[in-house]
N, C-alpha and C positions, 0 to 999 in steps of 0.2 A: 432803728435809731441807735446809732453808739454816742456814748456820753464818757465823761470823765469829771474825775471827784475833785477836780483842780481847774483853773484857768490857767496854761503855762504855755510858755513855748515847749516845755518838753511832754505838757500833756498833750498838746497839738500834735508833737512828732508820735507818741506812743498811739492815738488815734489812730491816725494817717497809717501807721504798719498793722492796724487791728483793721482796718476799712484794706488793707492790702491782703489779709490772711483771708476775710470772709472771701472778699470777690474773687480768689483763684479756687477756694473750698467749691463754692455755689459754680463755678463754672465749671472747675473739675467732677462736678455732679449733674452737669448738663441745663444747668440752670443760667440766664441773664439777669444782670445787674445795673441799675442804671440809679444815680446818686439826683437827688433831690434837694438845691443846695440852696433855690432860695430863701427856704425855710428857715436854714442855718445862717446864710449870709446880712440879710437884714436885720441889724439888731432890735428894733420892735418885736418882731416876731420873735426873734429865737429868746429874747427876754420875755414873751407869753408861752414859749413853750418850756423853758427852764421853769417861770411858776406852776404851770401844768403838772411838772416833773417832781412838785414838790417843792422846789426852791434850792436844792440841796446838789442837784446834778449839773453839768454844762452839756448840753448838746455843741457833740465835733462834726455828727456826720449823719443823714439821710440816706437808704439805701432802699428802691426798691428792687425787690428780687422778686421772681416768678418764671413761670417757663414763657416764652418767645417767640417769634419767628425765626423762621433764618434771615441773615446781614449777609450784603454784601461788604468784603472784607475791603478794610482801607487801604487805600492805592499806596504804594510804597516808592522814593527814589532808589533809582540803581546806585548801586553801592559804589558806582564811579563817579557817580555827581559827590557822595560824600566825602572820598580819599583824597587826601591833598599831599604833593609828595614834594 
Protein backbone atom coordinates (compact mmCIF):
# COMPACT_ATOMS: atom_id res chain seq x y z
CA UNK A 1 0.00 0.00 0.00
CA UNK A 2 1.37 3.48 -0.68
CA UNK A 3 0.08 6.26 1.22
CA UNK A 4 0.82 9.98 1.53
CA UNK A 5 1.01 12.55 4.57
CA UNK A 6 -1.47 14.93 2.44
CA UNK A 7 -4.63 14.79 0.44
CA UNK A 8 -3.44 17.02 -2.65
CA UNK A 9 -3.45 17.05 -6.28
CA UNK A 10 0.23 17.09 -6.06
CA UNK A 11 0.22 14.28 -3.48
CA UNK A 12 -1.85 12.44 -5.95
CA UNK A 13 0.98 13.21 -8.68
CA UNK A 14 3.88 12.22 -6.25
CA UNK A 15 2.07 8.86 -5.59
CA UNK A 16 1.19 8.04 -9.11
CA UNK A 17 5.39 8.44 -10.03
CA UNK A 18 6.22 6.17 -6.53
CA UNK A 19 3.34 3.35 -7.80
CA UNK A 20 5.41 4.11 -11.30
CA UNK A 21 9.16 3.53 -9.75
CA UNK A 22 7.91 0.28 -7.64
CA UNK A 23 6.04 -1.44 -10.78
CA UNK A 24 9.12 -1.19 -13.20
CA UNK A 25 11.62 -2.00 -9.89
CA UNK A 26 9.27 -5.49 -9.18
CA UNK A 27 9.26 -6.09 -12.89
CA UNK A 28 12.67 -5.37 -13.52
CA UNK A 29 13.19 -8.18 -10.88
CA UNK A 30 10.99 -10.64 -12.59
CA UNK A 31 8.27 -9.93 -10.40
CA UNK A 32 4.06 -8.94 -11.57
CA UNK A 33 2.19 -6.31 -10.25
CA UNK A 34 -1.35 -5.83 -10.35
CA UNK A 35 -3.15 -2.64 -8.51
CA UNK A 36 -6.09 -3.08 -6.32
CA UNK A 37 -8.08 0.03 -6.57
CA UNK A 38 -11.31 -0.69 -5.21
CA UNK A 39 -10.25 -0.50 -2.12
CA UNK A 40 -8.82 3.02 -2.69
CA UNK A 41 -11.65 4.23 -5.07
CA UNK A 42 -14.69 3.89 -2.73
CA UNK A 43 -14.66 6.26 -0.30
CA UNK A 44 -16.21 4.11 2.54
CA UNK A 45 -13.65 1.91 2.38
CA UNK A 46 -10.67 3.70 1.84
CA UNK A 47 -12.01 6.07 4.95
CA UNK A 48 -11.91 2.52 6.97
CA UNK A 49 -8.75 1.85 5.84
CA UNK A 50 -7.14 5.54 6.46
CA UNK A 51 -8.79 4.69 10.24
CA UNK A 52 -6.99 1.50 10.12
CA UNK A 53 -3.85 3.30 9.17
CA UNK A 54 -4.10 5.24 12.15
CA UNK A 55 -6.03 8.20 10.99
CA UNK A 56 -2.95 10.18 10.09
CA UNK A 57 -2.09 8.53 6.61
CA UNK A 58 -4.22 8.86 2.93
CA UNK A 59 -4.04 5.69 0.93
CA UNK A 60 -3.07 6.66 -2.99
CA UNK A 61 -2.46 3.18 -4.23
CA UNK A 62 -2.91 -0.82 -3.69
CA UNK A 63 -0.33 -2.98 -5.36
CA UNK A 64 -0.33 -6.61 -5.37
CA UNK A 65 3.14 -7.89 -6.33
CA UNK A 66 4.20 -11.57 -6.37
CA UNK A 67 5.64 -13.82 -8.91
CA UNK A 68 2.97 -14.96 -11.87
CA UNK A 69 2.34 -16.65 -14.74
CA UNK A 70 3.29 -15.88 -18.03
CA UNK A 71 0.80 -13.09 -20.18
CA UNK A 72 0.01 -13.12 -23.28
CA UNK A 73 1.41 -9.57 -24.42
CA UNK A 74 -1.18 -6.80 -25.49
CA UNK A 75 -2.03 -6.72 -29.04
CA UNK A 76 -0.57 -3.49 -30.55
CA UNK A 77 -1.87 -1.03 -33.77
CA UNK A 78 0.64 -0.78 -36.47
CA UNK A 79 2.18 2.37 -36.29
CA UNK A 80 0.41 3.23 -39.74
CA UNK A 81 -2.88 3.24 -38.23
CA UNK A 82 -1.30 5.84 -35.67
CA UNK A 83 0.68 8.43 -38.16
CA UNK A 84 -1.25 10.99 -39.60
CA UNK A 85 0.46 13.05 -42.28
Amino acid sequence: MLCTHQESPYAELQAGQAVQNVWLTATARGLAASMISEVIEVPDTRDELRHLLGGTLHPQALLQIGYGGPTVPAPRRAIDDLILE
